[in-house]
C-alpha positions as CSV (number, residue, x, y, z in Angstrom):
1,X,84.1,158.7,208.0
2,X,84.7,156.3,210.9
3,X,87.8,157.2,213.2
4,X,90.0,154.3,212.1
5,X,89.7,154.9,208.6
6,X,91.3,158.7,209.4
7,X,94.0,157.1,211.2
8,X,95.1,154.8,208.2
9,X,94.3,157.3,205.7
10,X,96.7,159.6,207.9
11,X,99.3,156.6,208.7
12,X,99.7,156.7,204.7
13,X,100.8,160.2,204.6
14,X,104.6,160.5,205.0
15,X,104.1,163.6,206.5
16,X,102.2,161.8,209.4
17,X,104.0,158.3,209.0
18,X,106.0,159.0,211.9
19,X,103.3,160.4,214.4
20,X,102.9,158.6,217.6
21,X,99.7,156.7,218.4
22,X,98.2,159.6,220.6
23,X,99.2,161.9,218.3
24,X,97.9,160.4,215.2
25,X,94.5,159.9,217.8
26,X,94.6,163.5,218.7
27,X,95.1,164.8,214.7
28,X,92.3,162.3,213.3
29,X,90.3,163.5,216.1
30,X,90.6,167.3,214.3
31,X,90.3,166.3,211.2
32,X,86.9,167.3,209.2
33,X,86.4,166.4,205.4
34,X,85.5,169.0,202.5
35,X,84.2,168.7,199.1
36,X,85.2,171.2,196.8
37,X,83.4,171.4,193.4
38,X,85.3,171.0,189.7
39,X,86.9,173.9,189.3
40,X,86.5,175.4,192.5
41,X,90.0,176.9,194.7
42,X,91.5,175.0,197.5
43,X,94.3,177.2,198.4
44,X,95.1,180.2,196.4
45,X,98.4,181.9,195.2
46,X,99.3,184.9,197.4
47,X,96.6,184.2,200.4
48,X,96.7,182.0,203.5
49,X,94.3,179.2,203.6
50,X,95.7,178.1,207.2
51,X,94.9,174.4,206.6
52,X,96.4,171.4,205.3
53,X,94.5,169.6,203.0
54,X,94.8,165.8,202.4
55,X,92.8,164.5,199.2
56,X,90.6,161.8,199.6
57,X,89.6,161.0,196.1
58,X,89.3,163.3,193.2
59,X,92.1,164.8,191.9
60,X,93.9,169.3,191.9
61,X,96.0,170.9,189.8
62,X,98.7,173.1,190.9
63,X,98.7,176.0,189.1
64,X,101.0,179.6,189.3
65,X,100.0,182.7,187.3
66,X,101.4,186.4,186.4
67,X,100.0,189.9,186.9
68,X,98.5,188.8,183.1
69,X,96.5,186.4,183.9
70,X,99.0,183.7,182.1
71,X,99.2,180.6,184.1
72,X,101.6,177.4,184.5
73,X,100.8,173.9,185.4
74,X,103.0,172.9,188.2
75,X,101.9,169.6,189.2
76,X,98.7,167.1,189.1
77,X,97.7,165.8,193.1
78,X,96.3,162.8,193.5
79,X,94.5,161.2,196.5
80,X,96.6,160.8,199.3
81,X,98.8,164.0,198.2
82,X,98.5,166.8,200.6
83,X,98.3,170.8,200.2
84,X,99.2,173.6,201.9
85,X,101.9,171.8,204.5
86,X,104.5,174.8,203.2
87,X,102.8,178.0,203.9
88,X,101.8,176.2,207.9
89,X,105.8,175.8,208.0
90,X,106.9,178.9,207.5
91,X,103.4,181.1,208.0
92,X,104.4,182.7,204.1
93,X,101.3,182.9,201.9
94,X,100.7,180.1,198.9
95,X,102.7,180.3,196.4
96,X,100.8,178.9,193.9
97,X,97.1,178.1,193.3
98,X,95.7,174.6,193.8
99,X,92.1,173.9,192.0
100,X,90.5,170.9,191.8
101,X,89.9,169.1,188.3
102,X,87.0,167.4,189.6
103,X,84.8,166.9,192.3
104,X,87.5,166.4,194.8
105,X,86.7,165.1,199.0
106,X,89.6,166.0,201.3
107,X,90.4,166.0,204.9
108,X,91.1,169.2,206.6
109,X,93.3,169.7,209.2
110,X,93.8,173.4,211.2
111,X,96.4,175.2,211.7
112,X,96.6,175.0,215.4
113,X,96.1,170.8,215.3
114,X,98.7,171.0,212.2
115,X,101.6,173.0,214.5
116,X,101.3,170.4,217.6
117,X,102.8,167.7,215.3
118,X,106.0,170.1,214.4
119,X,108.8,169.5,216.2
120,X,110.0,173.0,218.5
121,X,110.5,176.6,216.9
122,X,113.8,176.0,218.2
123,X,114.6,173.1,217.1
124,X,117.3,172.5,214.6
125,X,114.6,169.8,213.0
126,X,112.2,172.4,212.5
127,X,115.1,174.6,211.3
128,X,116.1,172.3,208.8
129,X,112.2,172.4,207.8
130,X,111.6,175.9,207.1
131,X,115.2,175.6,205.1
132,X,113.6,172.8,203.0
133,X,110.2,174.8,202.4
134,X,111.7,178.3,201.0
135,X,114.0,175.2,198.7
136,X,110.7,175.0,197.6
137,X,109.6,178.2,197.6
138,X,112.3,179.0,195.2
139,X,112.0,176.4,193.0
140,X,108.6,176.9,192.6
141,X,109.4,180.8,191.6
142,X,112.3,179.4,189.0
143,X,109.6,177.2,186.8
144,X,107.3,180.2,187.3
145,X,109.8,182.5,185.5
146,X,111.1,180.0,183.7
147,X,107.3,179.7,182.1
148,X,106.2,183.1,182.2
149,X,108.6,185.3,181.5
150,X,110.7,186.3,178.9
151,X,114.6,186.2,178.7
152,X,114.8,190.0,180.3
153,X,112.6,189.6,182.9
154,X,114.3,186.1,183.8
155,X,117.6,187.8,183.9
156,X,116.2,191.0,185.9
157,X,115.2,188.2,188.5
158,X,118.3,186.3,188.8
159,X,120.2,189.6,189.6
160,X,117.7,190.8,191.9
161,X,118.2,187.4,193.4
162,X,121.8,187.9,193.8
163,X,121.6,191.1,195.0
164,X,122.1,192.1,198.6
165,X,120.4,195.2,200.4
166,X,123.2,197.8,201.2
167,X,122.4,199.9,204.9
168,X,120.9,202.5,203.2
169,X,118.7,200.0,201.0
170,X,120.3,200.0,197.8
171,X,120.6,196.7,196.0
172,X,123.9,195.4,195.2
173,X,126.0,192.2,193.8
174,X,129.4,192.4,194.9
175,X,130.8,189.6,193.9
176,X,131.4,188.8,190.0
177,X,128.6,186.6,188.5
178,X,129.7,185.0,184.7
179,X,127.2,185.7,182.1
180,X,127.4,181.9,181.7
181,X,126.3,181.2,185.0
182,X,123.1,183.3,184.5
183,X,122.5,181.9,181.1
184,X,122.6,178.3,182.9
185,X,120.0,179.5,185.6
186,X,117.8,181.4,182.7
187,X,117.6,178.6,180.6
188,X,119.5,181.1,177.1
189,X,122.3,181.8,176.0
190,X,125.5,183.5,176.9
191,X,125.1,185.2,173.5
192,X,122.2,186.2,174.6
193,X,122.6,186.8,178.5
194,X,125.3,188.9,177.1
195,X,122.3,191.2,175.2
196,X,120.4,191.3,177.4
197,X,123.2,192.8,180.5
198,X,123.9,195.4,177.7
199,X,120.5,196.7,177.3
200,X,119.4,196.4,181.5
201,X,122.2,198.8,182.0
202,X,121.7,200.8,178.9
203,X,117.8,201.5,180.6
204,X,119.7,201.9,183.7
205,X,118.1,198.6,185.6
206,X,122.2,198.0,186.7
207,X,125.1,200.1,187.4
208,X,128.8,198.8,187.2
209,X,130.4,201.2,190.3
210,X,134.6,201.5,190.4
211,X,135.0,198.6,192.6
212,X,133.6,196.2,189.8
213,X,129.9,195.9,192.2
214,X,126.9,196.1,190.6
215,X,124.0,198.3,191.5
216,X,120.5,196.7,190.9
217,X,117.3,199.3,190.6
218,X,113.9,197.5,191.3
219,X,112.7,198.7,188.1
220,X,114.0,199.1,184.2
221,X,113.4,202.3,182.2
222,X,111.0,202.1,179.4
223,X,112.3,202.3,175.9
224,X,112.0,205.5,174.3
């Protein structure tokens, strides 16, 4: 593909939209394309592909999965959608899986080239970046559970989430968290928040200590 058509393809990109003329020179210079088969992995959840990934024609699915195999569809990309920006920002692995639906050409841009178009590592722009991708990153883990998981393990999360790590390592919340406020973020009840804080502290997953903090263990008894 000729050199101006990378430059417009690129100048249609918000993430590029703003990129000077040498710069936008100097990225479509780097630039290489890829096909990737149907079916085949672009980026995968947990791993670092250390590219971005601009889609030419074709079209991906987003996809996350659990330890059972069990996946959600996050999102459909389409051409001109781009993969893998997040885990270049913050230099965190995937955090989902992106697999193309069908045969699917895309441009691939390196991780080096990528980083010279960020503004400074200390920069309150690039700041405000990393702050924007673990947003992301978060929301991304919140339809997961949502999805995935049943109403303990959603719960389990959202207090491991408010927990805080103690010197000594132990997890706790110290300030009070309303059942109704975790049955908002869970997507259930407080009826049935309220259950479910019984029987987590019942299998010792939390401890209520004197003070009214809770203690959170990284992992809930079995049933006998």
């Amino acid at each position: 593909m000729s050199m101006l058509s990378n430059l417009e393809l690129l100048r249609r990109v918000p993430l590029f939209s703003m990129l000077t003329s040498v710069q936008a020179e100097a990225v479509a210079a780097a630039i290489v394309k890829h096909r990737f088969k149907r079916g085949e992995t672009i980026v995968e959840q947990g791993k670092k592909a250390n590219a971005l990934f601009i889609i030419l024609t074709g079209r991906a699915r987003v996809v996350t999965s659990d330890s059972r195999g069990r996946e959600v569809i996050l999102a459909s990309m389409q051409p001109g959608d781009y993969i893998g920006e997040m885990s270049l920002i913050d230099d965190e692995p995937h955090s989902a899986t992106v697999r193309a639906e069908v045969q699917t050409d895309v441009l691939m841009l390196g991780h080096a080239e990528f980083a010279r178009c960020l503004p400074e590592n200390s920069s309150m722009a690039y700041a405000v970046m990393r702050g924007l991708v673990q947003r992301l990153r978060h929301a991304d883990r919140k339809i997961e559970s949502l999805a995935l998981m049943d109403v303990y393990g959603r719960v389990a999360r959202a207090l491991l989430e408010f927990a805080k790590p103690e010197p000594d390592g132990t997890l706790v919340i110290r300030d009070k968290v309303s059942r109704q406020d975790i049955a908002k973020m869970v997507g259930a009840s407080r009826e049935m928040v309220s259950r479910v804080m019984k029987d987590l502290e019942e299998r010792g997953f939390t401890e209520i200590q004197e003070n009214g903090s809770m203690v959170i263990r990284e992992r809930i008894e079995p049933l006998d």
